[in-house]
Structures are given as C-alpha cells and as structure tokens.
N, C-alpha and C positions, 0 to 999 in steps of 0.2 A: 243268770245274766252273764251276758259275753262283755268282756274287758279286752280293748287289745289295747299293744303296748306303742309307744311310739315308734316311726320308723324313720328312715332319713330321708322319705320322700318328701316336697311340701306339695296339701293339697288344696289347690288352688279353688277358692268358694266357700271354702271355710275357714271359720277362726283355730278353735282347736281341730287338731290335727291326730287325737287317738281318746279314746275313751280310761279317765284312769277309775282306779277302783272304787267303789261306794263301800265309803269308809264305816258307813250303816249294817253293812250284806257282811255275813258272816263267812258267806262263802261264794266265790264266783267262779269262770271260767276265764282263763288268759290265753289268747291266740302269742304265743311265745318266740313262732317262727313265720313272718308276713308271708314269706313266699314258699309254706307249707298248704299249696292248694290244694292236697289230695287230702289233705286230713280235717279243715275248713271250709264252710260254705260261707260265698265271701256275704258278709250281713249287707240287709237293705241300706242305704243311707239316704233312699226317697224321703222324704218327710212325712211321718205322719201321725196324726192327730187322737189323741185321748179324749173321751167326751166325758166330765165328771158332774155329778150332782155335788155342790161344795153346802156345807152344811152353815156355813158364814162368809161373809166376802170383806169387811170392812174390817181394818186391821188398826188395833191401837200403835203408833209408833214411839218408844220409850226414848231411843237415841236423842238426844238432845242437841247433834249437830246436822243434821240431815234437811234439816226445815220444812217439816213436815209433822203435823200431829195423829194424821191419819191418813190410810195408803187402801187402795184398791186395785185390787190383780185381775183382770178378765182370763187371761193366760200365766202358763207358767212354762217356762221353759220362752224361748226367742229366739229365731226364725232368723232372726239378723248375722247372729253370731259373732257378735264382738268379741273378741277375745278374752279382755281382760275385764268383764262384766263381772262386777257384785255379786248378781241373781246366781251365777254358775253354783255356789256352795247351794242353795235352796232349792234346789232339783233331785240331790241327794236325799230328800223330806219322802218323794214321791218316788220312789224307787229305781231312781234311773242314774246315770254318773254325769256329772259337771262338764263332760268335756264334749263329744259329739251329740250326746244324745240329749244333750241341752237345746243344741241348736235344730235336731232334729226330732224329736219327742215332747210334741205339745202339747200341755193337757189345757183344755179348754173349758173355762167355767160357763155353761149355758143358760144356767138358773140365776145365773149372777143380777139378772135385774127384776126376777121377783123376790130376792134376799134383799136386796137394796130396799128395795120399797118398805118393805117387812123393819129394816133397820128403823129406816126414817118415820115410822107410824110408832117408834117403840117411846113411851113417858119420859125416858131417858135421855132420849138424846137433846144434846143442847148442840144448835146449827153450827157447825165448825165446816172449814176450807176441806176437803178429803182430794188428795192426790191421787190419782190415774197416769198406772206406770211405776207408778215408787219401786217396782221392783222390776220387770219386763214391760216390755215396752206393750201400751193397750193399742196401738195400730200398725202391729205388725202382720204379715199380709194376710192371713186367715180369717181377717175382722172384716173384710173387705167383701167373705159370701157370710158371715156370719151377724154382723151387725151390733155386737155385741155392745161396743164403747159406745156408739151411736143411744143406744137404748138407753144406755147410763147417764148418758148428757140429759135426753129427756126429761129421765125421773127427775134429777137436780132442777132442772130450769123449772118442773111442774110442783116441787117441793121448796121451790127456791133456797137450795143448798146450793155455797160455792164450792168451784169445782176447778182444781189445779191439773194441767196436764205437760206432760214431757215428752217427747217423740222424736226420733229422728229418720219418720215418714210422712212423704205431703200426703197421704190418705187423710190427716187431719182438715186440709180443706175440702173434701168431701161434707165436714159437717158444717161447716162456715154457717151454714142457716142458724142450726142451734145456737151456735157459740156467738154469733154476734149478739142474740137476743139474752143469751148470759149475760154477754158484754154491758149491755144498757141497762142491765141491772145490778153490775157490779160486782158479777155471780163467777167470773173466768180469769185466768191467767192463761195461756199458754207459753211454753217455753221448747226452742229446738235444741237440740244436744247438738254442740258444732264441735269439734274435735280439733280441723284444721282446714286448712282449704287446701293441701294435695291430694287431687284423685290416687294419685297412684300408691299412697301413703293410704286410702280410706278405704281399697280393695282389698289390702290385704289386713289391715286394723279392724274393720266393719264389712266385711265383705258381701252383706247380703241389705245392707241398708242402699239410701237416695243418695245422689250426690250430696255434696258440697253447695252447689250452685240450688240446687233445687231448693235445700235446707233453709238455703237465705229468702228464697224466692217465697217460702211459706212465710216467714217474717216479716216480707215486706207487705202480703197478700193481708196478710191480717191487720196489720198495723196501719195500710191503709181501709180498711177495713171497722176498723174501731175498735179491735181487738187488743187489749194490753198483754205485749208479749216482748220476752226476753230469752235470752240464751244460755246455756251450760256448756264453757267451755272445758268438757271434764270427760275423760281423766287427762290432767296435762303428764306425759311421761318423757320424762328427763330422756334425750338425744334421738328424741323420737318427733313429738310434736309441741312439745315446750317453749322452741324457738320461731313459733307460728302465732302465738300471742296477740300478738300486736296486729297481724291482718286478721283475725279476727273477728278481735274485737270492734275494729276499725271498721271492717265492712258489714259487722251486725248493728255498728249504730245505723252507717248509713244507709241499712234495709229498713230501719223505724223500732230497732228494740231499744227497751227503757230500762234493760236490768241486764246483769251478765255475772255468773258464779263461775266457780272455780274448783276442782279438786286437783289432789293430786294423787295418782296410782298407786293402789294399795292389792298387794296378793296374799288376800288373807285363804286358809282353806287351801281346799286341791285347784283353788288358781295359779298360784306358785307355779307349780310341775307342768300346768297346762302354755301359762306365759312364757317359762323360761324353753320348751319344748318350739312352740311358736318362735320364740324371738332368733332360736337357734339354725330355725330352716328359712325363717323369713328376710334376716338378716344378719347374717352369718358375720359381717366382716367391722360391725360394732355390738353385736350380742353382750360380749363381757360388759364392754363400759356402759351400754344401757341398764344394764343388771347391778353395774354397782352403783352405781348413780341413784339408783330406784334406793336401794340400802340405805345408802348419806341421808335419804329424804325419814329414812324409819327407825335411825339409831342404830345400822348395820344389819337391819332386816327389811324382808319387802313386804312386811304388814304391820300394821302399830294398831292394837283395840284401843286404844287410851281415847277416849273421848275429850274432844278440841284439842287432839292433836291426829289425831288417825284421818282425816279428811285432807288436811293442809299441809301435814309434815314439819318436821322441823330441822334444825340444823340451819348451814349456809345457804346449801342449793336450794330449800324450801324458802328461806328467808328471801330469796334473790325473787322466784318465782312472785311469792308473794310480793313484794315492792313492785315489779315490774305490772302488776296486776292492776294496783291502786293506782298508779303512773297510769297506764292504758284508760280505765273506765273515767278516771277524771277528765283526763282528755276531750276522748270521746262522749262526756254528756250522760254517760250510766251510771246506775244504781242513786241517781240525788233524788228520786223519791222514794217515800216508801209504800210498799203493798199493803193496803187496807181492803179489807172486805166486808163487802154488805152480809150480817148475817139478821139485822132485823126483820126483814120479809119472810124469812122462813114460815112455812105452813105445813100443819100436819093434816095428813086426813082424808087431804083432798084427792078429788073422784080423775082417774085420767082425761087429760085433755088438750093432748098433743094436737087433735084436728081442730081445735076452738084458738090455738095459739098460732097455725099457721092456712 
C-alpha cells in the first residue's frame, strides 16, 4: 500500500487531502517527495469500487449514546468525503487508510439483502428500529446503479421491521414509495445531516455531498409527504459552523422536521492528522483557533471516548453550544415529541411480496 504524505497543495473535491498510514499494515510504502515524478506513478484517485460477499450485515451497537441499538452498512468507505467523518477510522478494518482512499475505495456489500432476510427469519430476533448509515452514508452515489438500500427498505416494510435512516443525499426521494408505506405503518424515521447553510463552507467540509437547499428540500418533500423526519445538525465545530445554529435549525423547522440532534466534533483516530492537515490548507488564517477550540470542547484534546461526554463535550464552549441548542429547538417547535415505533406487526417467514404491495 502506497501512503503519501501531505503536501501544501489543497485539493479541491476532496475532504482529506493525503492518505495517512494504516496503523494495522506492518509495512507500507511513502511517496516522501510529491514532485518526485520520475521515481512515482502518480496513483488513480478515479473512484473505484470493491464488490465483497459480507458474511453478516446487521451490527449490534454497544455505545450507549449514539441512539441506535442496531446499524447497517450497505458501503464502507463514502464517496462524499467529509472530512471529519467517524467512519474514516473503520476503513483501516479493510485494508485501506482513512484518509483518500476512504473517500475513494468503496467496498460494496451486494449480498447485503439476502443476509438481511436471513437475519430477520432467525428465532432470535426480537423486532427492534435498525439504522441505515450508522456508519457511511447508505445513498451515497453508487446506490443509485446498485439499488442496494432500495432492496433493504423492501425487506423491512415486507417483514415490517422499523427502519431508521440518515443521509445527506436527496437520492432518498427516489424511494419516497417505499418509505411512505413504512410511514403508515409507523415502520421509518428519516433524518438529513444539515451542517450549516453556507455553500461555500459545505464544498470544502462535504465536498462531494447535495447542497444545503436541496437537504432541506428533502425535509420538506417528506414531511409533506407523511414522512416523520428530523435533522442532525452534527458535527457542530467550534469557528467553523457552530455559529450557524440557529438558521438551521430555524429553517429545518420550517421545512416540516420534528426533531433535531446535535454533536460536537471529535477526532478520535488517524482523523486528527487528516483534520488538522485539512483545516490547515483550507483555512489557513483561523486553523489554530479552530484547533484549539475543538480541545476546550475535549479537556485539551480533540477526542474524548468517555461515553456522555465524547458526543457533546464539555467544558464552557460545549456548555454554551449545548444551551444555545435547547434555546433553538424550543423555539422552533423541535424534539417535544418522542420517537415511538411500531414494532408489533413484525412478521417472520413471509414469502416476498413487493409486487402485491405496489
């Protein structure tokens, strides 16, 4: 595996900006001098796609503050390339490094919806909510010839297992059929990850996601729709998008969402070196103070595992965020009900019958 090292160009379209070492590989290779072209071939950075047979898809989640009991991954690695994504550490699993070849090395689970099926036919399971996304995003653009999360909604609605989703792609209204018919049975949440509403602040943060405007436009599509849907506005990162709060949230009530979360930015892992690498070409001229700012929120670091506290931070500046949060959602009419889900209808057994339901 080829590692290269950061350089001081920024490259516009992506989040990270070099590939750091997989801290797994015993041994790799490091392009040491960028503009040693006679001694390098310069690497692909086309996107392209790993087809894997996964041996399980439905993943128990143990964290206790994430709110989620259960998560399922279609993909691994995302297309989008936010920068300061979770997932980037979990790529290193599969042999590849956190940092470009996250965003460009997708492995693709294909079987993913005869394992599901397989799950829900098993004596064990007892009907619980499973999340789609928990870790990469499941309609990110490759779902789009692949159909993967499409197929997944089906089994749910045909097993009537509820079904949580996060995205911050309107490919999600491509399945509007399915999910409303979740909807009316009390089987779906959806929820968009909204960051902030500056484009120009989301090209270089998310550079390969939907607008802002679109984001909300899925929100409002649903929710007139009949869709129960809410927003993640997360990660909030101190001098970055922290001070966008409030329009928001503001303009995700008034798209028709009924709930609205919060994180705040945590670089645990080889996201560190990838963020602070990013924040240094992308915004040269407050880097430090975003950098320390992110610390005050983690006890002088820019990661806390401490569970209920690693999500929200602590400190002042966390404190502050958090108040301003509770302030915003009251406001605006969010989070005053709570998410219940139907999981009495659940059915084992049954023969497919997507064409009888539409």
């Amino acid at each position: 595996m080829i590692n290269q090292i950061a350089n001081d160009r920024y490259e516009q379209g992506r989040g990270a900006q070099y590939n750091p070492k997989n801290r797994f590989l015993k041994g790799a290779y490091v392009q040491e001098h960028v503009e040693g072209i006679d001694d390098w071939e310069e690497e692909d950075r086309k996107t392209q796609y790993i087809f894997d047979r996964s041996k399980t898809i439905v993943n128990k989640v143990d964290s206790p503050d994430v709110g989620m009991a259960y998560s399922l991954n279609p993909y691994q690695g995302c297309e989008h390339g936010c920068v300061y994504c979770y997932a980037r550490n979990s790529h290193e699993y599969w042999g590849y490094s956190a940092g470009l070849d996250f965003e460009s090395r997708i492995v693709v689970k294909r079987n993913a919806p005869m394992l599901l099926r397989e799950f829900f036919n098993k004596k064990s399971w007892v009907p619980t909510p499973i999340s789609l996304s928990g870790n990469t995003d499941c309609y990110q653009p490759i779902e789009r010839k692949m159909k993967i999360t499409r197929a997944l909604l089906e089994i749910c609605l045909e097993y009537r297992n509820p079904v949580g989703i996060l995205s911050k792609n309107v490919m999600v209204l491509r399945d509007l059929d399915i999910i409303q018919e979740l909807a009316k049975l009390n089987l779906v949440r959806v929820f968009s990850s909204i960051t902030s509403l500056d484009e120009d602040l989301r090209l270089k943060l998310e550079p390969r996601t939907a607008t802002y405007k679109n984001r909300l436009k899925v929100v409002e599509t649903l929710s007139k729709a009949g869709v129960p849907t809410g927003i993640m506005n997360a990660p909030l990162i101190p001098g970055l998008n922290d001070m966008h709060m409030h329009d928001v949230l503001k303009a995700a009530s008034e798209a028709g969402a009924k709930w609205a979360g919060y994180t705040v930015v945590r670089l645990n892992g080889a996201i560190g070196g990838i963020f602070k690498d990013w924040l240094e070409k992308a915004f040269p001229d407050r880097a430090a103070k975003v950098w320390n700012q992110i610390c005050e929120c983690h006890e002088g670091n820019v990661n806390d595992s401490r569970w209920g506290n690693r999500m929200i931070g602590d400190g002042k500046f966390a404190q502050l965020i958090k108040d301003q949060f509770t302030l915003y959602t009251k406001k605006y009419g969010l989070n005053e009900t709570q998410m219940e889900w139907n999981t009495s209808d659940f059915r084992r057994g049954v023969k497919k019958r997507q064409l009888e339901l539409f």
